[in-house]
N, C-alpha and C positions, 0 to 999 in steps of 0.2 A: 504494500500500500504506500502511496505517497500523497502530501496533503499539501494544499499552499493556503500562504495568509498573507494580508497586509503587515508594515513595516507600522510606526507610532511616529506619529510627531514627537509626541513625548520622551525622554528621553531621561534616565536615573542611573548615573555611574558613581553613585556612591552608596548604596547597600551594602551591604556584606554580602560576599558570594557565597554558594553552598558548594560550588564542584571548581576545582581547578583546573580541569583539564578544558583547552580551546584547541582551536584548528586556524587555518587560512581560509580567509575569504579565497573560493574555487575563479571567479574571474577579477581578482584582486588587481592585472596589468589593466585591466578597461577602467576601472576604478579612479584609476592614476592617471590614466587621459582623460577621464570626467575631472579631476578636482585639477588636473593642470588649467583646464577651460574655465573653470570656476573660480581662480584664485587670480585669471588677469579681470573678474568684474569688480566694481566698484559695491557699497554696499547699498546705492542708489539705485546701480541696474539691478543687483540683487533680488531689491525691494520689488523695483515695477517686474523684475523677469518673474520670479516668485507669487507674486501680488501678499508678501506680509508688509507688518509695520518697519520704520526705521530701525526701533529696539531689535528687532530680530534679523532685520537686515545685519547690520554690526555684527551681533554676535554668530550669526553664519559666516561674516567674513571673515571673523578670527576664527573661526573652525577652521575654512576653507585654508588661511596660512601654516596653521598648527598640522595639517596630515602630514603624517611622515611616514616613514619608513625605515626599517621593518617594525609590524605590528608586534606589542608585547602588551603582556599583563600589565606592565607599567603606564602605557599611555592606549589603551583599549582593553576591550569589554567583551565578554558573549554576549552574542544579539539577540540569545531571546531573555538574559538579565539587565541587556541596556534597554528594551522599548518597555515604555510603562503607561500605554494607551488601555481603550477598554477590552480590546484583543485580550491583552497581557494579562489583565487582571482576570478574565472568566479563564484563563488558561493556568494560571499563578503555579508556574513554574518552580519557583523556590521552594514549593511544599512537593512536588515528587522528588520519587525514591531515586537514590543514583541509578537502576536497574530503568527505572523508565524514563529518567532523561537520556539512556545510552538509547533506547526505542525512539523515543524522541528526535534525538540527532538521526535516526536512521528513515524516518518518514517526511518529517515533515521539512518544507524549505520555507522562508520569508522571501516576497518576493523586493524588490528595493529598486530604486532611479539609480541610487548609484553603486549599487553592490552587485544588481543584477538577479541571484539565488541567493541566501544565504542559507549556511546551514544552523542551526541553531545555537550550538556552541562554535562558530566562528566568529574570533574576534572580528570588533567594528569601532571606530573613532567618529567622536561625537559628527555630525551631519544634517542638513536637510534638503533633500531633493527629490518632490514629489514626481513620480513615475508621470505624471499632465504634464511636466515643467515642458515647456518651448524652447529647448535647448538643441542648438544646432550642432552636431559633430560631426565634422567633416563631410560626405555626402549624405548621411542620417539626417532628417528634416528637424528631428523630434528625438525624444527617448525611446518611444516606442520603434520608431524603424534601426534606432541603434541597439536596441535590445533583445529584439524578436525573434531572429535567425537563433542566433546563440538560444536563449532561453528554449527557445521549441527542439531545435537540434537534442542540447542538455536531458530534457526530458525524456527525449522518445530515445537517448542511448540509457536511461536511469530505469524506464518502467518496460518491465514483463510483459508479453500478452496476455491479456484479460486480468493485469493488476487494478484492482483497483482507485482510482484518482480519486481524491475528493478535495473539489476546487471551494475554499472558504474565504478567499480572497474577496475583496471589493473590485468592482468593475473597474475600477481605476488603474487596478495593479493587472486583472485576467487578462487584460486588452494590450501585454506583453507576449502576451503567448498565443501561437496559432493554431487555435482549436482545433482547425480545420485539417491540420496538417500532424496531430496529434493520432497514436498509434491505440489509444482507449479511451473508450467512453469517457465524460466529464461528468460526475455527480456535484450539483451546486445543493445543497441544503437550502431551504428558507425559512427565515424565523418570523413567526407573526403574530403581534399582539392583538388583542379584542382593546377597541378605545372605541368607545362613542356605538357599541352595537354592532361593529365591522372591524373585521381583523385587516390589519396592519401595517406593514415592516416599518420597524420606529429604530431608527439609526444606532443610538445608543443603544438601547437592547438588542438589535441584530448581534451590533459588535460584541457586546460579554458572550453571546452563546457561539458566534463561532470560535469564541477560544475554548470556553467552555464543551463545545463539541472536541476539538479538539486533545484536551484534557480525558473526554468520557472514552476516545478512541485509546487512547493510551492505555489508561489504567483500567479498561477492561476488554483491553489486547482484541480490538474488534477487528473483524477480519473479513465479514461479509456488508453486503447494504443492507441485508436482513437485521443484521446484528448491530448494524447503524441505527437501524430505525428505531433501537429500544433505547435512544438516546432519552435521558428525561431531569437533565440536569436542570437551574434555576426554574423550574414547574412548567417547561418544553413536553409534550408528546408530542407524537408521530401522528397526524391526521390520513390517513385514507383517505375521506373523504375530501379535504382540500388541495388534495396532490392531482394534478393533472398531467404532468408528465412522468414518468417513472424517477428519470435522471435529475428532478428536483422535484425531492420530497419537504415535505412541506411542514414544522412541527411548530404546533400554535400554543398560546397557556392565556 
C-alpha cells in the first residue's frame, strides 16, 4: 500500500523528537535548483509570487538564505515531526510505536513544491512553497509541469500491480501527479459532515480525518478497501449509501 498527503504551512522544529533515525530527501538535487531560484527573489516578489503578508515574506527569505547543505539533525527535521497542520494532528505521529512509524516510512509519502515526495522520516529545512506557487523553472511553466514527470514516473516504479493507493492528499498537491498515466487505481476517501440538514466537506474537519485515516491505516495494518472502510476514527463511518463511486468512499459523522 502507498498513501499520499499534503505538506503544513505550519511548521514546529522545536518539540522533542521520539525517533532519531532520518533519511535524505529522495529528489533533494531539484530541491536545490528550487531554493537557488528562490533565494535571487526579493521578499516583495516573494510576497506578490506567494500572495502572503510582508511578515512572512521576510521570514521565507531568510529561510530561502539559511538552506544549506548537507542536511543534518542539527539544522533539519523529519517531515512528518516538522509539519504541525490539521493533517498532522489527526495523524499525531509522536504517539506511534517505533514499529509503526518504521510502517509509516514505508507507505506513506508527503507530497511538497519543493521536496517533491517526501518520505516521512526525511529530513526537511524550514520552507514555504505551495505546490499552486507560479514558479517558473527553466522550460517548466509552473511546479506542477516541473514536478509531474518525476512524481508519476516515482510512483509507478514504487507500486505493485493491484497495490493498493490511497490518495489523501488535497487537490492542490494530487494535481502533481498523473492519474492518468498511473499503473492502479486511485482511492480518494471523503469526509462529510451533516451542518444545517446536509452533509458536507468542511475543510478543517476533512483535514484531521485524513490524517487521522491515515493513522487508522497504520495501526490497524489495513490492507484491503474493505478493511479501509471500517475506518471510524473522530465518529467517521463508512456510508454505502452516500458512496457513488466505489474509488471514493464516502465516511460521514
Amino acid at each position: 500500500m502507498k498513501i499520499v498527503i499534503s505538506p503544513a504551512k505550519s511548521l514546529d522544529f522545536e518539540r522533542d523528537l521520539p525517533l532519531e533515525r532520518y533519511s535524505e530527501p529522495m529528489f533533494l538535487d531539484r530541491s536545490v535548483r528550487l531554493n537557488k531560484l528562490l533565494q535571487k527573489k526579493s521578499p516583495r516578489v516573494l510576497s506578490r509570487l506567494m500572495g502572503i503578508s510582508s511578515d512572512l515574506a521576510n521570514l521565507n527569505w531568510e529561510r530561502n538564505q539559511k538552506f544549506t547543505l548537507p542536511f543534518t539533525p542539527a539544522n533539519a527535521r523529519q517531515a512528518v515531526f516538522a509539519f504541525n497542520g490539521d493533517v498532522y494532528q489527526g495523524l499525531d505521529a509522536y504517539s506511534l510505536k517505533e514499529d509503526e512509524l518504521t510502517s509509516l516510512n514505508d507507505k506513506l509519502l508527503i507530497l511538497s513544491g519543493l521536496y517533491g515526495a517526501l518520505r516521512p522520516l526525511d529530513l526537511i529545512q524550514p520552507y514555504r512553497l505551495e505546490m499552486g506557487t507560479s514558479l517558473k523553472v527553466g522550460r517548466a511553466k509552473n511546479l506542477y509541469e516541473f514536478w509531474k514527470p518525476t512524481l508519476t514516473s516515482f510512483l509507478n516504479d514504487q507500486l505493485e500491480e493491484d497495490e493498493l493507493f490511497i490518495n489523501l492528499a488535497s487537490n492542490e498537491y494530487f494535481t502533481a501527479i498523473d492519474r492518468k498515466k498511473l499503473k492502479v487505481p486511485v482511492i480518494t476517501p471523503v469526509f462529510k459532515d451533516w451542518k444545517n440538514d446536509k452533509l458536507k466537506v468542511i475543510s478543517f474537519f476533512a483535514k484531521k480525518a485524513r490524517g487521522s485515516m491515515v493513522r487508522y491505516i497504520i495501526t490497524s495494518d489495513v490492507q484491503s478497501l474493505e478493511a479501509l472502510k471500517g475506518f471510524n476514527l473522530d465518529g467517521y463511518i463508512y456510508s454505502k449509501e452516500h458512496t457513488l463511486k466505489e474509488n471514493e468512499p464516502v465516511f460521514i459523522r
